[in-house]
Every structure is written in structure tokens, then in C-alpha cells.
C-alpha positions in Angstrom: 124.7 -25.2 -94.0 121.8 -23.2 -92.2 121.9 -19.5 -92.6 120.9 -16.4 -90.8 118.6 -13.7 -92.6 120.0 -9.9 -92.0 117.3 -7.3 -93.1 117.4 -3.4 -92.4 114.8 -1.6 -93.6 115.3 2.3 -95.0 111.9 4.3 -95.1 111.0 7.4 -96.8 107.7 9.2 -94.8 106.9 11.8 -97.5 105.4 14.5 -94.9 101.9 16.4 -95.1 102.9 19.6 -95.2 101.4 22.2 -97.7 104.4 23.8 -98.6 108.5 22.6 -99.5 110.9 21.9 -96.6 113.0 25.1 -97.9 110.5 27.2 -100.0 107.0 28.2 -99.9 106.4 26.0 -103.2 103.2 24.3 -102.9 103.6 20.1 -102.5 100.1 19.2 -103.8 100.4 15.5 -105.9 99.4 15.3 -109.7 100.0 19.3 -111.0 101.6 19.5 -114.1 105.0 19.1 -114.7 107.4 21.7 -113.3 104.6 23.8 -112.2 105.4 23.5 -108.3 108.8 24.8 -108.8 110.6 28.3 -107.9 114.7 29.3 -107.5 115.1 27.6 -104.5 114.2 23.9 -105.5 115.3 24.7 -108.8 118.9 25.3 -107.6 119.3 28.4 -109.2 122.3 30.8 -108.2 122.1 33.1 -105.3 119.0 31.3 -103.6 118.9 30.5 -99.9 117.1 27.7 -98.2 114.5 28.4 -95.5 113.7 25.6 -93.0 109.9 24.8 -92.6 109.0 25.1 -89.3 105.9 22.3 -89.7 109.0 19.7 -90.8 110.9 19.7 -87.3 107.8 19.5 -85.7 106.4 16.2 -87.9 110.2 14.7 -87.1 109.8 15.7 -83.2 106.3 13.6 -83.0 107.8 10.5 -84.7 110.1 10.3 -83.0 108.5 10.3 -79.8 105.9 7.7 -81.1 109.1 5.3 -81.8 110.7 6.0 -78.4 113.9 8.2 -80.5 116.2 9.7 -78.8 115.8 13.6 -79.8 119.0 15.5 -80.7 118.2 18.7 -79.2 121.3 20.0 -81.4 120.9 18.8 -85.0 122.6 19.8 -88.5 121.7 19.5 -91.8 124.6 18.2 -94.4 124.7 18.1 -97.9 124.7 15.1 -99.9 126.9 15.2 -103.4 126.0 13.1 -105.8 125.0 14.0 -109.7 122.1 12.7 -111.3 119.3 14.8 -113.6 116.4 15.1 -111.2 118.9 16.4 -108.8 118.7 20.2 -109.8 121.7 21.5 -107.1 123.9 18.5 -107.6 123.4 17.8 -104.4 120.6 16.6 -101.2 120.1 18.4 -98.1 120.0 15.9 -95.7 121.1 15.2 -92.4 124.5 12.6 -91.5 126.4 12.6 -88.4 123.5 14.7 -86.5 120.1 13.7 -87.1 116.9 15.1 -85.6 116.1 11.4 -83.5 118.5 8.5 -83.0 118.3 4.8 -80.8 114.2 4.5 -81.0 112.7 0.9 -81.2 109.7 0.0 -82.8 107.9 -3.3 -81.0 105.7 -5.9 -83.9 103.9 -8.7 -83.3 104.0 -12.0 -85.5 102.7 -15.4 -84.9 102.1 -14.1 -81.3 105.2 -13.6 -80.3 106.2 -9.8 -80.2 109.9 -8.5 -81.4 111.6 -5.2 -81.0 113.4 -4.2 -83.8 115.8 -0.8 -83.5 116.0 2.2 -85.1 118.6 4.0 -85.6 118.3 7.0 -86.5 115.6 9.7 -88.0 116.5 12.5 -90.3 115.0 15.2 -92.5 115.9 16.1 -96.0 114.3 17.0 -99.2 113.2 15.1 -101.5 114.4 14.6 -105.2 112.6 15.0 -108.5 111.8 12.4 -110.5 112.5 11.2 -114.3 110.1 10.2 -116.5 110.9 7.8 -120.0 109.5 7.8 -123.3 109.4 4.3 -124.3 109.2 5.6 -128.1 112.1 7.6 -127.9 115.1 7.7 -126.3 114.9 10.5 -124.3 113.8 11.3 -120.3 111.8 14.3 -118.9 112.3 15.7 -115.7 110.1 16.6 -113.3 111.2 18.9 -110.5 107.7 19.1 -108.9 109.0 16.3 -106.2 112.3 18.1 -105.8 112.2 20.0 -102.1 109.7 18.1 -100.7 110.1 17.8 -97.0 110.8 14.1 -96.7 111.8 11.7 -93.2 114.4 9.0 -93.8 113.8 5.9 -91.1 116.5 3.5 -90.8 115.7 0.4 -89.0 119.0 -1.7 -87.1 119.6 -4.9 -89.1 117.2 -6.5 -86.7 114.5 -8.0 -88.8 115.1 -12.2 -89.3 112.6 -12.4 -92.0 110.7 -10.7 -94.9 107.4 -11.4 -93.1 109.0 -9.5 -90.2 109.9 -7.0 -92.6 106.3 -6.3 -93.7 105.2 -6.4 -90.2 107.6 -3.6 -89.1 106.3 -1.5 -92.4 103.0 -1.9 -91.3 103.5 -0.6 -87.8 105.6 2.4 -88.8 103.4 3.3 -91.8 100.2 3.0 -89.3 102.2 5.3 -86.9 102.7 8.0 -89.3 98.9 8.0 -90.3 97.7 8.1 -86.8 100.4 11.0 -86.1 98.7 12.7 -89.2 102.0 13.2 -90.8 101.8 11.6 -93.7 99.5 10.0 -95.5 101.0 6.9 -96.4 100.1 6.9 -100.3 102.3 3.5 -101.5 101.1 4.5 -105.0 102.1 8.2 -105.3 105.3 7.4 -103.4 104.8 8.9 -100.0 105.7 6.0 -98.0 108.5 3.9 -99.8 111.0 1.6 -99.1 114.1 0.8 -99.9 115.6 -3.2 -98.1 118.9 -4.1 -97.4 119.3 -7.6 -97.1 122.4 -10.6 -96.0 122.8 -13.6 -95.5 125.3 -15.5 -92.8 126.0 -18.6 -91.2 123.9 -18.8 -88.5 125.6 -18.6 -85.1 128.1 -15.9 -86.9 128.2 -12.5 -85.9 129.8 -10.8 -89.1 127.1 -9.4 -91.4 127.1 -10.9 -94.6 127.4 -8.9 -97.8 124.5 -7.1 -98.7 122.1 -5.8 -101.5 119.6 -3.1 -101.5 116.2 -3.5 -103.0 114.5 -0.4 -104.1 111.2 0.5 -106.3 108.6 -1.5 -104.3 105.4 0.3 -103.3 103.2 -2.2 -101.1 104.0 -4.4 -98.1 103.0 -7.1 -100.3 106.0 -6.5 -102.7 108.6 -5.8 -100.1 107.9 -9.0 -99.1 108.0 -11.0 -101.9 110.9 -9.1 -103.2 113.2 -10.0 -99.9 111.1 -13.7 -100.4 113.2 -13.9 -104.0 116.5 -12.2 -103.2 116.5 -14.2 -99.8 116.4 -17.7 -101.9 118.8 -16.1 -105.1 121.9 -15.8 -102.0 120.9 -18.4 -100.7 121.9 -20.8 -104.1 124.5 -18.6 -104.4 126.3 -19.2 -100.9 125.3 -23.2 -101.1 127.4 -23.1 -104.8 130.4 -21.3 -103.0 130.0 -18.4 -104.6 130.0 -15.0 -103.8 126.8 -12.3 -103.8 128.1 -9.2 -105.0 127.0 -5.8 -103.5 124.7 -4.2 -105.4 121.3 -1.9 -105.9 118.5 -4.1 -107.3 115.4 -2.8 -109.0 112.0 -5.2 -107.9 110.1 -6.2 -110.8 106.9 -6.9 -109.5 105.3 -8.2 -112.8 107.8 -10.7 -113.1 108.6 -11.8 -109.8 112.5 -10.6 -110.1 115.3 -8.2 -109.0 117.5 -6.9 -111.5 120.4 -5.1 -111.1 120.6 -1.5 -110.9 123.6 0.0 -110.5 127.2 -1.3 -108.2 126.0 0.6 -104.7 128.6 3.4 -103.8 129.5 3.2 -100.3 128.8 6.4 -97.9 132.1 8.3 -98.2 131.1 8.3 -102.2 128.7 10.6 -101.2 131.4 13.7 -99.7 128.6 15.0 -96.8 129.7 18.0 -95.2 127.8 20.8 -92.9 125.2 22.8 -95.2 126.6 26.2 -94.8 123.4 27.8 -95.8 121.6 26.3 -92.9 121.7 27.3 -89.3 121.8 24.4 -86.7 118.3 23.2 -85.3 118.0 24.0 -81.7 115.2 22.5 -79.9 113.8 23.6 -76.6 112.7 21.4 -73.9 109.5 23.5 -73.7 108.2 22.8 -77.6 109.5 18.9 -77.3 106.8 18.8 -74.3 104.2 20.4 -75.8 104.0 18.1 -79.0 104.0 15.3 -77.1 101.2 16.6 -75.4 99.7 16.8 -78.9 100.5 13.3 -79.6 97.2 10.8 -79.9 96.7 7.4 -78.5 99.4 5.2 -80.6 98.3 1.6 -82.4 100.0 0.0 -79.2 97.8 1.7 -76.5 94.9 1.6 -78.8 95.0 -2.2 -79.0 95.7 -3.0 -75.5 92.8 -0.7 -74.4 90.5 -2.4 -76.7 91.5 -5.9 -75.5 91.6 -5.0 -71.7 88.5 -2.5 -71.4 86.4 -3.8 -74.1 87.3 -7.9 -73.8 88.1 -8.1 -77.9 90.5 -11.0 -78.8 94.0 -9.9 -79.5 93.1 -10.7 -83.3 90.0 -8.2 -83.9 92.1 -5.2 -81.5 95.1 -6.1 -84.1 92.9 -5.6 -87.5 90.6 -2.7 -85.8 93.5 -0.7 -84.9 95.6 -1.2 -88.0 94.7 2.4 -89.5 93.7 5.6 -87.4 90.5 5.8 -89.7 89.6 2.2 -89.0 90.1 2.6 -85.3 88.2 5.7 -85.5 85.0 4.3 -87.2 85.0 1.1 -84.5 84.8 4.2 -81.7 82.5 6.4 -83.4 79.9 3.5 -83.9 80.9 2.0 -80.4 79.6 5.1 -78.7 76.2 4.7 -79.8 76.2 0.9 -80.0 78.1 -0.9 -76.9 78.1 -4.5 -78.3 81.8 -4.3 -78.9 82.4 -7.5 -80.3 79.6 -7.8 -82.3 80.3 -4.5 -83.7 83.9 -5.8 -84.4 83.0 -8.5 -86.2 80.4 -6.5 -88.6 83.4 -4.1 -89.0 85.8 -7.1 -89.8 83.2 -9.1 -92.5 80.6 -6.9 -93.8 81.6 -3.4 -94.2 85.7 -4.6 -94.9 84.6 -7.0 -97.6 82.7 -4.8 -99.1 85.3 -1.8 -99.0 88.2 -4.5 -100.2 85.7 -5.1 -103.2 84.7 -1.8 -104.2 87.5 0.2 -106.3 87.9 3.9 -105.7 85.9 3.6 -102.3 87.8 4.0 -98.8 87.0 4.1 -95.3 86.4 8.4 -95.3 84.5 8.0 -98.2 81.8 5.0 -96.6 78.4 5.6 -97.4 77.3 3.6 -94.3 78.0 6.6 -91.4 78.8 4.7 -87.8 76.2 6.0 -86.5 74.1 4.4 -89.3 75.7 0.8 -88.7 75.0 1.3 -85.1 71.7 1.7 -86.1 71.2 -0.9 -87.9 72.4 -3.6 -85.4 70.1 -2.1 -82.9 67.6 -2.6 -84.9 69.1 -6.6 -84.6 69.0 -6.3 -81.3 65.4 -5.2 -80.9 64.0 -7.8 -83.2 62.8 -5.6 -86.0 64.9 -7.4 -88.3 66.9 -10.9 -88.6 70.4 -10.7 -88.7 70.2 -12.1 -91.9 67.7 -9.4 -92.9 70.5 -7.2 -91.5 73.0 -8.0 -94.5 70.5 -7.4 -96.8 69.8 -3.9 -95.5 73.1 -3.5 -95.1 74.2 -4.2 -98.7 71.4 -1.8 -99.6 72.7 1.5 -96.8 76.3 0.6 -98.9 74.8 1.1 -102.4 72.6 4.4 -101.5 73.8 5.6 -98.0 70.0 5.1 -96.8 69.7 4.9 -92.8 68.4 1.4 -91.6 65.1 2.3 -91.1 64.5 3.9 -94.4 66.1 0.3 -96.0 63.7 -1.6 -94.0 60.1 -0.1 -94.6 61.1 0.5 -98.0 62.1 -3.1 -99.1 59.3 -4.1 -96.7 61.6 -6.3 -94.3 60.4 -5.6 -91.1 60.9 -9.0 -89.0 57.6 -10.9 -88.5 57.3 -11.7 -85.1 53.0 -11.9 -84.8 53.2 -15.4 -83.0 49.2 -16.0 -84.4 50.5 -15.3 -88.3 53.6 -17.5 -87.6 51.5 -20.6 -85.7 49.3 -20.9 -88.4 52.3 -21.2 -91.0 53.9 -23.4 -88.5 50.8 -25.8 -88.3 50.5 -26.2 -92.2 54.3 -26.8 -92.9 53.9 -29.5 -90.3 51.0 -31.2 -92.1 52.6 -31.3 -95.1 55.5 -32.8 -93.7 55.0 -35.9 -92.1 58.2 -37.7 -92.5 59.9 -34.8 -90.8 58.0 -34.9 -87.9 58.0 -38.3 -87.7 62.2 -38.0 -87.8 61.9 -35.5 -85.2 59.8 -37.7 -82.8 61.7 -40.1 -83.0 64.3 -38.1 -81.2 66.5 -36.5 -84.3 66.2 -33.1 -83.1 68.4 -31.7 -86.1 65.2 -31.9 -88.0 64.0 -29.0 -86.4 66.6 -26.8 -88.7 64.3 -27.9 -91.7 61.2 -27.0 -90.2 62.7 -23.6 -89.4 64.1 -23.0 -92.9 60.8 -24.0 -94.5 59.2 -21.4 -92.5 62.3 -18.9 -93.4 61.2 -20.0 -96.8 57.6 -18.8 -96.6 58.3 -16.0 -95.2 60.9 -13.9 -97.6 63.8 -14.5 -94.2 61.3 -12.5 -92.4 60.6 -14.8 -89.6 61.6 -14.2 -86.3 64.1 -16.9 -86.3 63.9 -17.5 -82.1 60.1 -17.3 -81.9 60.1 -20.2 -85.1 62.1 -22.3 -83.4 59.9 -21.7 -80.3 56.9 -22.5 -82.0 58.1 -25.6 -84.0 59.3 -27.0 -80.4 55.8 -26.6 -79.3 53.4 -27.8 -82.0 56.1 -30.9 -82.6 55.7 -31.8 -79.1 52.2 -31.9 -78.8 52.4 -35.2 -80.9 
């Protein structure tokens, strides 16, 4: 029997806001426990919730970037359920009238592109967070987390496949960076996901029974989580037996989902109207002006850059992957208009270096644009070889020197004095004779040798057009 993979995706955007969604409490990551608390996200008696203005404004953008319907009208509810981190006994959320409903979200994947849904968009506040002692059996909680302004995404059970899956988080987590509301921190939990996943027979339109995967924090996991729990229901539906619904942890270190707890269903959790909390009312007039606020999206980037600037689909994919990415490609592209060579610099040199380097990102680069568009120019102009060029470049990474700095103080200016090079050129003939006999006798590849030798001599610092040149010449006189 063949079966059909049913994933929807639930996404938790932790937004950049310097304050709470309902108090002035300050959400900077990493302060000491408890210390970015006050009554209100304590849950204290007598408090009142205040809505942060900066919130409904983050939700408005998103969901313009995923094509959302916005619900000019919109309530918040509270959630009831009871666990420790959960100081009120309950989470103000949003149920029956969210913010943004019916947006769509378009990904790309072995060339062909898919649309997958979204359903809905809502804002509520975050939780706090538990943390165990292994050497004793007791939790701390942590209520620095609680009130932070959080936006749920929930995808339509469109994806077919956990690679689809991880294309879709991709997408949305590069949307949310470009937007600037969020700043997409896997790590420290500000872009997380939780997967529900089913299987069915394939040609079937009744879902299958589902489990939800939570605690994974890279695309990398999500993927290989749904990878593993797409195989386990699998087995199970092939030996007749039934999966069970339930809420899995991921355990990344050993490659498994375990199970977490029996999933309550959504009538479990009692949602009603927050009667501290006004309705949202949203006026045509702000809707339009934050969508004139809205930047160029990953989409219109990467069609631009294939279109205008004749990259492959490929390089526009990778360049315009993250806002800071796409942004360092257009700061150096302004004062260096080789666009695909400047791609593929971006795409080899400077990534592999980044991808190697712990602790250093793009903001933090110590080659500038303007510095790598330098030192290509200098390419360009023959001052150096572009072998030369990795060299210097390896160097501007490890100080933050500019090019030309690198390049008189290693020495490396390109040799391209065609009286120093002939007479170099002459004597590594003579002392080659076999080679140049190969060569006259019509195996041109010989000339390569010749060319390196030369390369050899000269510390890379041959012009490397001029030495073929010259070679061609002096072999031919024979």
C-alpha cells in the first residue's frame, strides 16, 4: 500500500519588540532569572493587560508579506490550561478571530514551485519556561519569557514532505527577518516549530491520525524529525496497527521522538473572549501605510536579480536567502557591477569562510562590500591574479585590511613586465626540452606545464594571460 504524507506546520515568530505584548517589561534574552518580570506577567491580582501597539503592527506586516487576509475586527481569548511556567493559569491568545487568516506562502523545490496555505495568524504572549536540575528533583521557573509578544503561524495541511517542510520554514523565517520582526534566533527560541504530521492511503481524502512534534530548533532537525516519525507510521500502518495521537518530544542526539504527553484536543483548552481586552480595530488608513513601509520580499528580490542582473535561478535563490546576505550582494554590487562574478565570490569565498568561523556572522564580516569590491577590481585591472585574490582575501578576513594594503604588504602585486617574464620564459624552455618537444608535436596541453612552471618561479605572481602569451610565442618560433 502507497501512502500520502499530511504535514502542517505551527510557527512561533518571537517578535522584536523592546518591551512585553501587555506590560512595559523589558524582553531582552539572557538577564537573570525573574528579573524581567512585574504584576502584570506575573499574574498577580488586580493587574490589567495593556496591548502593545508595536505587536499589531509586526502582525499587520506579515501578514501582508504572506498575502493574509487582515481581520480588521479581531479579539483576543484566553487560553485555560495549568502548567508552572504559566503564572495566570491561562494564555492570552487569539481563537475564533485572529489578526490575518487565508494567506499562502509559495516555495520552490527541485524547481518546481508549490503554494502551501496558511491559515491563520494570531498574537499572544508567550509562556515562561522551566528549567531542571538533573541532581535533584526539582524545576525552577523562569518567568522572564512569560508576556513576550509572540506570532503563532499555522500552515494548511499542505506540505507532502519533510523537505517541503523545511523549505516552507525557510521562506517564512527569511520573511520575518527581511520584515525586521524578528530575528529568527533557532537557538534562543525565537523562531520554533512545532509539526503535525499523518499518514493516508494515497488517493484518500480523510486525514489520517496525527502527531505533533515539538522541541526542534533548526530546519535541519524539523526535517529529520518528520524523516523518522514519517517511517515509524509508516511500519505501523503496513503491520495494521494503529498510530495513536499524541505530542512527541525530538531527540536530536539520538535520532528519536519520544512521547510527551496524550495531545488534548482544542475544546480542552475552554477559550473564551479576554474580558480585560478591548477588540482590535484596524483602520484602512494604518493597514496602507505599513504596507508602504514594507521592503522588497525574498520573491521580488530573486526575480529581480535573475531578470535585471541575468544570475541563474540557483545564485538569486542562495543570495536572497537572508535580508543581510541580499544586502551585502547590493552594497558591493554598487561599486562593483560584475554581478555574477561577485555572486560567485559571495557563494565560495566569503560563505565558506563564514560557515567555518564560529561566533562570526554576516553583520560582523571583517571584509566590508566595498572592500570585496575592491578587491575584485583590482582582478579586473590585472594588479593581481585571481589566485593572488584568495590569498589577499584570506588575509582582509583575518585583519579587516583593504585590498591594497594586503597587496603591497605581502608584496603580491601581479607581474606583468613582459621583458622580466620573457627572460624567465626563455630559460624554463631550455631546461625543458622534452616539453617542448611534446608541445611541437602538436600536444598543446603541454603548454599548462610551461605556464605553471613559470607560476612556480614567480610566487603565483605571473600575469597568468601574458604567460600563456609568451609561452605561445617563444614555443612557436621552433
Amino acid at each position: 500500500m502507497e501512502f500520502e504524507t499530511v504535514i502542517g506546520l505551527e510557527v512561533h515568530a518571537q517578535l522584536k519588540t523592546r518591551s512585553k505584548i501587555f506590560c512595559g517589561c523589558s524582553t531582552e534574552f539572557g538577564r537573570p532569572p525573574n528579573s524581567n518580570t512585574c504584576p502584570v506577567c506575573l499574574g498577580l491580582p488586580g493587574v490589567l493587560p495593556v496591548l502593545n501597539r508595536r505587536v499589531v503592527e509586526f502582525a499587520i506586516k506579515l501578514a501582508l508579506a504572506t498575502d493574509c487576509q487582515i481581520n480588521q475586527r479581531n479579539v483576543f481569548a484566553r487560553k485555560n490550561y495549568f502548567y508552572p511556567d504559566l503564572p495566570k493559569g491561562y494564555q492570552i491568545s487569539q481563537f475564533d478571530l485572529p489578526i490575518a487568516e487565508h494567506g499562502r506562502l509559495s516555495i520552490d523545490l527541485d524547481g518546481k514551485t508549490r503554494e502551501i496555505g496558511i491559515t491563520r495568524i494570531h498574537m499572544e504572549e508567550d509562556a515562561g519556561k522551566l528549567i531542571h536540575d538533573e541532581r535533584e528533583p526539582v524545576s525552577y521557573v523562569d518567568l522572564n519569557r512569560a508576556g513576550t509578544p509572540l506570532l503563532e503561524i499555522v500552515s494548511e495541511p499542505d506540505i507532502r514532505s519533510p523537505e517541503e517542510a523545511a523549505a516552507y520554514l525557510r521562506k517564512l523565517h527569511a520573511i520575518v527577518r527581511y520584515l525586521e520582526i524578528c530575528d529568527g534566533n533557532m537557538q534562543e527560541g525565537s523562531f520554533r516549530c512545532d509539526a503535525n504530521i499523518s499518514l493516508r492511503p494515497k488517493g484518500e481524502e480523510k486525514l489520517g491520525t496525527r502527531t505533533e512534534l515539538k522541541n526542534m530548533n533548526s530546519f535541519r532537525n524539523v526535517q529529520r524529525a518528520l524523516e523518522y516519525e514519517e517511517r515509524r507510521q509508516r511500519d505501523l500502518l503496513l503491520d495494521g496497527e494503529a498510530v495513536v495521537q499524541a505530542t512527541l518530544l525530538w531527540d536530536a542526539d539520538k535520532g528519536i521522538s519520544l512521547p510527551m504527553r496524550s495531545k488534548e484536543e482544542a475544546h480542552d483548552y475552554r477559550y473564551f473572549p479576554d474580558p480585560d481586552l478591548v477588540p482590535v480595530v484596524i483602520a484602512d488608513e494604518w493597514i496602507a501605510a505599513l504596507k508602504a513601509e514594507l521592503p522588497e520580499l525574498p520573491l521580488a528580490k530573486k526575480t529581480r536579480f535573475i531578470q535585471e542582473l541575468g544570475l541563474p535561478e540557483y545564485d538569486a535563490e542562495v543570495l536572497t536567502s537572508s535580508r543581510d546576505l541580499a544586502d551585502y550582494f547590493e552594497s558591493a554590487l554598487a561599486l562593483y557591477p560584475g554581478a555574477k562574478k561577485l555572486s560567485n565570490w559571495i557563494m565560495t569565498e566569503l560563505m565558506r569562510v563564514l560557515k567555518g568561523e564560529e561566533g562570526i556572522d554576516l553583520a560582523g564580516c571583517p571584509v566590508t562590500p566595498a572592500n570585496l569590491a575592491r578587491l575584485l577590481t583590482m582582478v579586473d585591472q590585472g594588479s593581481i591574479s585571481g589566485k593572488i585574490a584568495k590569498t589577499v582575501f584570506e588575509e582582509m578576513m583575518a585583519s579587516g585590511a583593504d585590498p591594497e594594503r594586503v597587496v603591497k604588504e605581502k608584496n603580491l602585486l601581479q607581474v606583468s613586465d613582459e621583458g622580466e617574464l620573457t627572460a624567465i620564459v626563455q630559460r624554463i624552455i631550455a631546461d625543458n626540452p622534452e616539453q617542448v618537444a611534446q608541445f611541437r608535436a602538436g600536444k598543446g596541453k603541454v603548454l599548462g606545464f610551461f605556464v605553471g612552471q613559470l607560476m612556480k618561479e614567480t610566487k603565483g605572481k605571473a600575469n597568468p594571460q601574458l604567460a600563456n602569451q609568451l609561452f605561445t610565442n617563444e614555443l612557436q618560433k621552433g
